[in-house]
TORKOLZA-596878 format. One record per residue (C-alpha): residue number from 1; x, y, z. Coordinates in nm, 4 decimals, padded with zeros to 6 digits. Example, Ala and Ser with C-alpha at 12.3 -4.5 7.8 and 13.67 -1.06 7.14 Angstrom:
2
@i 1 | c1 01.2300 | c2 -00.4500 | c3 00.7800
@i 2 | c1 01.3670 | c2 -00.1060 | c3 00.7140
END
This chain:
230
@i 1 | c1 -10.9697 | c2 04.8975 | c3 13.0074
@i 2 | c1 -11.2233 | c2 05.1734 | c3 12.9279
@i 3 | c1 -11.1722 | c2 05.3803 | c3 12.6139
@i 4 | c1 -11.2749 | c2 05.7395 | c3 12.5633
@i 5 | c1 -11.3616 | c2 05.9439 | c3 12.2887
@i 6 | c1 -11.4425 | c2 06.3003 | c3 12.2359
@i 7 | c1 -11.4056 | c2 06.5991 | c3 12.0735
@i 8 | c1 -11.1343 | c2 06.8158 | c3 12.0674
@i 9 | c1 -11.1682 | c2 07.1647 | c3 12.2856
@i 10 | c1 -11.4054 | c2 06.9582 | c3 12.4776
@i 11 | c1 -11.3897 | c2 06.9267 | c3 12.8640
@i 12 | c1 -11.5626 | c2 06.5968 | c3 12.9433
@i 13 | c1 -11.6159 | c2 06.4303 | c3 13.3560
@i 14 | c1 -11.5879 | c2 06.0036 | c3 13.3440
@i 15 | c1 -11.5989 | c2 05.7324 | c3 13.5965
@i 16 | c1 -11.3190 | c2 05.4814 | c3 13.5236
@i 17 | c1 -11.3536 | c2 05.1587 | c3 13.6394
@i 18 | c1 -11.0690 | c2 05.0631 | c3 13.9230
@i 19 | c1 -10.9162 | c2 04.6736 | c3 13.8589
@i 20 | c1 -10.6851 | c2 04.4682 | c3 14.0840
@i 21 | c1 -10.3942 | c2 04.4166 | c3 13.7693
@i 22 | c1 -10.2004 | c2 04.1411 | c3 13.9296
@i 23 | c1 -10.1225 | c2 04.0036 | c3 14.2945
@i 24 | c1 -09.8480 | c2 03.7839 | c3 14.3842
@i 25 | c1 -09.6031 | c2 03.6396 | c3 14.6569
@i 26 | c1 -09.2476 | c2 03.8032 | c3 14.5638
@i 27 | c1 -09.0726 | c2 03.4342 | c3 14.6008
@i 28 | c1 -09.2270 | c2 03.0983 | c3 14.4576
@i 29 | c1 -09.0952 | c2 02.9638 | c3 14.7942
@i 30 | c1 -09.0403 | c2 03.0217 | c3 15.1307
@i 31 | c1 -08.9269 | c2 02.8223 | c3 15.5055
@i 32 | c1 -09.1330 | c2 02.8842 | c3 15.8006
@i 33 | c1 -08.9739 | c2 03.2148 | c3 15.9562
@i 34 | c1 -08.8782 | c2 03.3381 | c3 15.6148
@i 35 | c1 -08.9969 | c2 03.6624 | c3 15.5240
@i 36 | c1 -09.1772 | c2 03.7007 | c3 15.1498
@i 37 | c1 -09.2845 | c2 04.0315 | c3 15.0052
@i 38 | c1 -09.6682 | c2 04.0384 | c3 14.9291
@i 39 | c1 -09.7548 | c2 04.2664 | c3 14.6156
@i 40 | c1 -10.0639 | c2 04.4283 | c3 14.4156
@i 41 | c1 -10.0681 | c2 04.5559 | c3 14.1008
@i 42 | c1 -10.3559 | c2 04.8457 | c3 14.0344
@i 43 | c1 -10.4996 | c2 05.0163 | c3 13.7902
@i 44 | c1 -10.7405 | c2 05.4186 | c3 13.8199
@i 45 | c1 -10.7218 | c2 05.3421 | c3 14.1863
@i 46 | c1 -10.6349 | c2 05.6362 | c3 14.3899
@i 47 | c1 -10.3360 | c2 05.7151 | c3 14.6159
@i 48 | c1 -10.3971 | c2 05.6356 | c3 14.9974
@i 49 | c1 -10.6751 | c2 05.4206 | c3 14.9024
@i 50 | c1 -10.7208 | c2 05.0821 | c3 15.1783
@i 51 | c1 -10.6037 | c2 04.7813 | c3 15.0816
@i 52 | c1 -10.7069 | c2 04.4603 | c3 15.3214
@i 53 | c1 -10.4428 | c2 04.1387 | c3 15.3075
@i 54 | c1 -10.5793 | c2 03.7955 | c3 15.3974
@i 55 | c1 -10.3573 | c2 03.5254 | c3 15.4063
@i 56 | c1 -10.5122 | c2 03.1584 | c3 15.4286
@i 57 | c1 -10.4285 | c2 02.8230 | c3 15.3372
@i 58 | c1 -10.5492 | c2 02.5880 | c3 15.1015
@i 59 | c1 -10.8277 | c2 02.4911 | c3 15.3202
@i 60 | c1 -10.9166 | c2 02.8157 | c3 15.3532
@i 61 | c1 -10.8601 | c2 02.9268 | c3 15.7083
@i 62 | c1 -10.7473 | c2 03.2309 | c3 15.7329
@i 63 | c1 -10.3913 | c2 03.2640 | c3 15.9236
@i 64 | c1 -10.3579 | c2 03.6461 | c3 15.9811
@i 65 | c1 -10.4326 | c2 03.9323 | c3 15.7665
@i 66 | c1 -10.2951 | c2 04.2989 | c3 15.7278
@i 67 | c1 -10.4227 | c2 04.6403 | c3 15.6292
@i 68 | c1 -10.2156 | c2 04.8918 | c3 15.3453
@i 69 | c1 -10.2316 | c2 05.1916 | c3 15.1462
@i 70 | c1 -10.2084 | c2 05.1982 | c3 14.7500
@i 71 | c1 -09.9352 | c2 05.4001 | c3 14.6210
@i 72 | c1 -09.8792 | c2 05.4811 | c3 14.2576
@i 73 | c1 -10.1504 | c2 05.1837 | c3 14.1377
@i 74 | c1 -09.9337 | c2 04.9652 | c3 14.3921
@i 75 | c1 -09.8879 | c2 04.7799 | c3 14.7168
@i 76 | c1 -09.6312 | c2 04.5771 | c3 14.8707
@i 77 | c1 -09.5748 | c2 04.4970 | c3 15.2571
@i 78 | c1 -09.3160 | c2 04.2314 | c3 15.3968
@i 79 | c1 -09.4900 | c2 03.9077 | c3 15.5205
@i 80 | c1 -09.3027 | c2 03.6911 | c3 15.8023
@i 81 | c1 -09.4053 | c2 03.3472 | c3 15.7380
@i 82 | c1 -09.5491 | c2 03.2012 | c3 16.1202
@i 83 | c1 -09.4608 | c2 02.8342 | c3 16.2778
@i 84 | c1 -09.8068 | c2 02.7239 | c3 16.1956
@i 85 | c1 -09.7840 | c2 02.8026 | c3 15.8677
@i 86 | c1 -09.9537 | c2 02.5003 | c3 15.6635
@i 87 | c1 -09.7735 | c2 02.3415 | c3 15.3280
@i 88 | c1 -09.8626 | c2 02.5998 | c3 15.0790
@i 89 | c1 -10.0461 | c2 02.9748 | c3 15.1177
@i 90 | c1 -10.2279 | c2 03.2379 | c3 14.9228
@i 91 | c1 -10.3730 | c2 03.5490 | c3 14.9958
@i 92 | c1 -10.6697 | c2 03.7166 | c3 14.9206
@i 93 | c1 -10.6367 | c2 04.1254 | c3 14.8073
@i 94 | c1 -10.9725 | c2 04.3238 | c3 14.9048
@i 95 | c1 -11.0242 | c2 04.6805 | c3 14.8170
@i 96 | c1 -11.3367 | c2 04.7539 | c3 14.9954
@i 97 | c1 -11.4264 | c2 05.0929 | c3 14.8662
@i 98 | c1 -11.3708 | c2 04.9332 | c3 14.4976
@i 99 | c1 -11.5893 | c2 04.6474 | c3 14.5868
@i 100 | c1 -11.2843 | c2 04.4299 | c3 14.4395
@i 101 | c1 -11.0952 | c2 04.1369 | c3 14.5451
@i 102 | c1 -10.8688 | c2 03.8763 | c3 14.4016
@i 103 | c1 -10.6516 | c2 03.5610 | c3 14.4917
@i 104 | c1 -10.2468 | c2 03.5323 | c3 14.4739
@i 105 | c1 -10.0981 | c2 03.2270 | c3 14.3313
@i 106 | c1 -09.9835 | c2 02.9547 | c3 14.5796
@i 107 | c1 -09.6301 | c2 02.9927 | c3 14.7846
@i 108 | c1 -09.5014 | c2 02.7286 | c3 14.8775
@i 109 | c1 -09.3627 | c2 02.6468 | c3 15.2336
@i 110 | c1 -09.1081 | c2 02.4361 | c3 15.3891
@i 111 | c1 -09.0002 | c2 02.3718 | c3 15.7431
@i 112 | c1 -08.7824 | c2 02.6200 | c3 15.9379
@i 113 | c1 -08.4200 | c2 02.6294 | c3 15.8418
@i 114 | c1 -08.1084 | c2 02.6236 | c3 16.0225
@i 115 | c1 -07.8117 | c2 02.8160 | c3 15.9846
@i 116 | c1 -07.4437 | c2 02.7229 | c3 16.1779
@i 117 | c1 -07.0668 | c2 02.7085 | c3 16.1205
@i 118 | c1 -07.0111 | c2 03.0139 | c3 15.8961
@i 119 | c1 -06.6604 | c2 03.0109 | c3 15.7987
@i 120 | c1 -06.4290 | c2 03.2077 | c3 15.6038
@i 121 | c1 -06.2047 | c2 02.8840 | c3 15.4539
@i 122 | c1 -05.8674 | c2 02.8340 | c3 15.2694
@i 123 | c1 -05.9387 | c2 02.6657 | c3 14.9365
@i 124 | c1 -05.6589 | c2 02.4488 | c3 14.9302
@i 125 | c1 -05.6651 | c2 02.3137 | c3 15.2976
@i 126 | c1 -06.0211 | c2 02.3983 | c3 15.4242
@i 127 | c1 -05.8999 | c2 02.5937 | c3 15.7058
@i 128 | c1 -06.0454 | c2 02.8881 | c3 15.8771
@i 129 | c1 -05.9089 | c2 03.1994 | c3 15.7491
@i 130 | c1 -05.9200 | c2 03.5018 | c3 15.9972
@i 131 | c1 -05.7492 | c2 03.7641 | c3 15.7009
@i 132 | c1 -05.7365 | c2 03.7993 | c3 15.3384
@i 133 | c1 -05.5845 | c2 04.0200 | c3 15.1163
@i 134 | c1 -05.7309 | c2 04.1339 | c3 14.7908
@i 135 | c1 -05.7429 | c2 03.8906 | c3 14.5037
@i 136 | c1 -05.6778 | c2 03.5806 | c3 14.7275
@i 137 | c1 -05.9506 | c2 03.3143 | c3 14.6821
@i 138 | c1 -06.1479 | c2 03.2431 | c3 14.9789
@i 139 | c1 -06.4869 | c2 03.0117 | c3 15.0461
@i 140 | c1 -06.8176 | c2 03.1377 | c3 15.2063
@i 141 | c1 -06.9529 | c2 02.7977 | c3 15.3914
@i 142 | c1 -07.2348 | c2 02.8069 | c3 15.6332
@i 143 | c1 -07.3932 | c2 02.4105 | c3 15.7099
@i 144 | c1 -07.7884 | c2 02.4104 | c3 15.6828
@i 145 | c1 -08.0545 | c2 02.1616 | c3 15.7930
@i 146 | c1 -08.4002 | c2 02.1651 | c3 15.5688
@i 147 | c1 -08.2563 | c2 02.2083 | c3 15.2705
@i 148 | c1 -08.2390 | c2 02.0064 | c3 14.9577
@i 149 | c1 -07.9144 | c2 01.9856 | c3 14.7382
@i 150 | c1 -07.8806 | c2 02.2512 | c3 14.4447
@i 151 | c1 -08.1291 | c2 02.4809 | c3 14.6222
@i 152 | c1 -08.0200 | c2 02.8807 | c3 14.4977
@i 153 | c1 -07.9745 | c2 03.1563 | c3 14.7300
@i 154 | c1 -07.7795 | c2 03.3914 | c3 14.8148
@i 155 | c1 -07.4458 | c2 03.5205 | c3 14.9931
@i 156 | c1 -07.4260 | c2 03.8790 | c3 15.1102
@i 157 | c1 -07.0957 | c2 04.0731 | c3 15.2514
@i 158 | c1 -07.1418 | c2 04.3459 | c3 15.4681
@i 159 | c1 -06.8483 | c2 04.6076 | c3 15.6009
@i 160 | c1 -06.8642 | c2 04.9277 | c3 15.7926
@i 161 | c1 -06.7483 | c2 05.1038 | c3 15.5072
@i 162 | c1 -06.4880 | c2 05.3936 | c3 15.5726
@i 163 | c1 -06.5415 | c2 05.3753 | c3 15.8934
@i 164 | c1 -06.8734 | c2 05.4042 | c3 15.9139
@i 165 | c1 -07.0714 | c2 05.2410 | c3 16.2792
@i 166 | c1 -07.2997 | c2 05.0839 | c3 16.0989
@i 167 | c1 -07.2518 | c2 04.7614 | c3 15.8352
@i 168 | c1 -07.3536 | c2 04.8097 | c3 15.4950
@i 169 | c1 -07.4111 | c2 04.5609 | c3 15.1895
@i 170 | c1 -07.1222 | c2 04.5983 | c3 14.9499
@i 171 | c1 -07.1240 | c2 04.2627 | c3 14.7445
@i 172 | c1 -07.4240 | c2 03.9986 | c3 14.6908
@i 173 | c1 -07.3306 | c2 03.6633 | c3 14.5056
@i 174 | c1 -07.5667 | c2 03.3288 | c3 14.3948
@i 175 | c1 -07.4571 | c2 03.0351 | c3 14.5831
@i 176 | c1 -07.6032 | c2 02.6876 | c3 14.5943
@i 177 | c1 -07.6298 | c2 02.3904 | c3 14.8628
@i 178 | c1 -07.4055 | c2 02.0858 | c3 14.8138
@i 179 | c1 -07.3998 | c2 01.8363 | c3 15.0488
@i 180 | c1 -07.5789 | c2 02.0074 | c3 15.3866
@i 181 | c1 -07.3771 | c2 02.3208 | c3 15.3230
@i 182 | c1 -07.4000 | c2 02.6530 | c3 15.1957
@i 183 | c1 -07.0716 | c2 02.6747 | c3 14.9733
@i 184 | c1 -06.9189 | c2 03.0013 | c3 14.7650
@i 185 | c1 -06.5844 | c2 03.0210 | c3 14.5989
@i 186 | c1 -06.5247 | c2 03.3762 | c3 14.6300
@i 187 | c1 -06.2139 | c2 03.5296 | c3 14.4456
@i 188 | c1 -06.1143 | c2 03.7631 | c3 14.6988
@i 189 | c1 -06.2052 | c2 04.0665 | c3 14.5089
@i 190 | c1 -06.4783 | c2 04.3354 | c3 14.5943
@i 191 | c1 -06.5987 | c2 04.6064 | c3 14.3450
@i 192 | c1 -06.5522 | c2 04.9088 | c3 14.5184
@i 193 | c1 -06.5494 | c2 05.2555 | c3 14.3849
@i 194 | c1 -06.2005 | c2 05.4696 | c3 14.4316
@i 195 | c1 -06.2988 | c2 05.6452 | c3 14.7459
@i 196 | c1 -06.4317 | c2 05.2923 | c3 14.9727
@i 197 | c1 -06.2196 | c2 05.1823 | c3 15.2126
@i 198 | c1 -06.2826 | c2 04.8193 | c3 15.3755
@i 199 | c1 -06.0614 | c2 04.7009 | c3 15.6283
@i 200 | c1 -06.3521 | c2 04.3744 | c3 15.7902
@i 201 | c1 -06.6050 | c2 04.2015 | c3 15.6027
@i 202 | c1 -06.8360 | c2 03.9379 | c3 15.7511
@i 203 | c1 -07.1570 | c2 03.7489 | c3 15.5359
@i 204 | c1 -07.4822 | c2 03.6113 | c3 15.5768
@i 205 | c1 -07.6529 | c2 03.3982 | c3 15.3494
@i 206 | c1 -08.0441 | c2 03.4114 | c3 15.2515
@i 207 | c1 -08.2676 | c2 03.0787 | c3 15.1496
@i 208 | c1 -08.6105 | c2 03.0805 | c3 15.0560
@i 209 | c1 -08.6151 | c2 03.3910 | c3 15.2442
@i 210 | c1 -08.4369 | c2 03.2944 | c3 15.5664
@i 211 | c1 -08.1090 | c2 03.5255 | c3 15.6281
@i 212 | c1 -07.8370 | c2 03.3154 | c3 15.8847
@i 213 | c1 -07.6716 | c2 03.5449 | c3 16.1364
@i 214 | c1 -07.3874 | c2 03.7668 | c3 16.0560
@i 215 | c1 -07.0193 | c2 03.5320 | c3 16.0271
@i 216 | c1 -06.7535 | c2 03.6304 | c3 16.2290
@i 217 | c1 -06.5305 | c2 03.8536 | c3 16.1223
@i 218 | c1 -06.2844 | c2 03.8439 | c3 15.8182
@i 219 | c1 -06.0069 | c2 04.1579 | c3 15.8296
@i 220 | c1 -05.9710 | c2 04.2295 | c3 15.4399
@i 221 | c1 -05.6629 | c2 04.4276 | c3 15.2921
@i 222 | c1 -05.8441 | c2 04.5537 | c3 14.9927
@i 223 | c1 -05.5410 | c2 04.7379 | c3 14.8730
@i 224 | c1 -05.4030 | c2 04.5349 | c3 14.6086
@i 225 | c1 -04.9740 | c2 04.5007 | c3 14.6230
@i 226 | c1 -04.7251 | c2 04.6599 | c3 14.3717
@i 227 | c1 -04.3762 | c2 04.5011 | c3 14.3060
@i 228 | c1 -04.1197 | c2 04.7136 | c3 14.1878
@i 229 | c1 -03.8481 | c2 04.5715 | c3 13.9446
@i 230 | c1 -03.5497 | c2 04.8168 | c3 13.9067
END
């Protein structure tokens, strides 16, 4: 980094020198059809400036590339991993007009994975549960193929919150595989500030940055029940 000295009351004109900080893949793994964030750290280079993204493989053949702008000494575009993707990646950061460039680490890839049977289930029986009320323990569990066991991911619940048309994220929770399944023990209960009102809930769960389809749907009481002792 370049340091300057001066005097005081004096107005001086420098040329910094512009650096590539940092680039890296935003997961250390990722299936085929996953989608990984791609990400540059910068330093004195200029808003709007280009920013070329080559992805290649270890052999170095290049798979496809994409073009940017720096913002705020950064950069970060979504990256959909393709079918011909080979067993690991990088990715090369150019900025031309800086006559710079530097390599990612390596991502990993596995095989495409598949997502089927969500289910909203009883704890105690296993059975499909179609409502809940609030404070009633319930599992997430979606089976996946291409997965090892004790893999981490995660489990997201969505809701058209008061009403709204469109589903919104209102809870995310860490969840594991265990035996060619996706499995959460949920305890029923949603954090929810005073005004939400949830009356569904369905969930999706996200590996190695594959997201299942949407569950069916679960119709959730979420207002909890008073008993009144005379």
């Amino acid at each position: 980094m370049p340091q300057i000295r001066g005097q005081i009351g004096q107005v001086s004109q420098i040329q910094v020198q512009s650096y590539i900080l940092d680039c890296f893949w935003g997961l250390p793994e990722v299936a085929v059809g996953g989608i990984v964030s791609i990400e540059v750290r910068t330093a004195y280079v200029s808003d709007q400036a280009d920013i070329k993204i080559t992805i290649k493989d270890t052999s170095g053949s290049v798979h496809s590339s994409l073009g940017g702008k720096v913002l705020g000494n950064y950069f970060r575009a979504q990256f959909r991993v393709p079918t011909n993707s080979s067993s690991e990646l990088f990715f090369e950061a150019e900025l031309a007009a800086h006559k710079l460039k530097r390599l990612s680490p390596k991502v990993t890839v596995w095989p495409a994975l598949n997502f089927s049977n969500h289910k909203w289930a009883n704890p105690q029986d296993g059975n499909a549960l179609t409502e809940l009320k609030t404070g009633t323990p319930c599992i997430l569990e979606v089976q996946v193929k291409g997965l090892p066991e004790g893999k981490e991911g995660w489990v997201r619940l969505f809701s058209k919150v008061n009403g709204s048309e469109k589903n919104e994220l209102v809870q995310t929770f860490k969840a594991k595989t265990e035996k060619g399944k996706v499995l959460h023990h949920w305890d029923g209960v949603l954090e929810l500030t005073g005004k939400s009102k949830i009356s569904e809930l369905t969930f999706s769960v996200i590996f190695l940055g594959s997201e299942s389809v949407a569950s069916g749907i679960l119709k959730y009481n979420s207002l909890p029940e008073f008993t009144f002792s005379d």
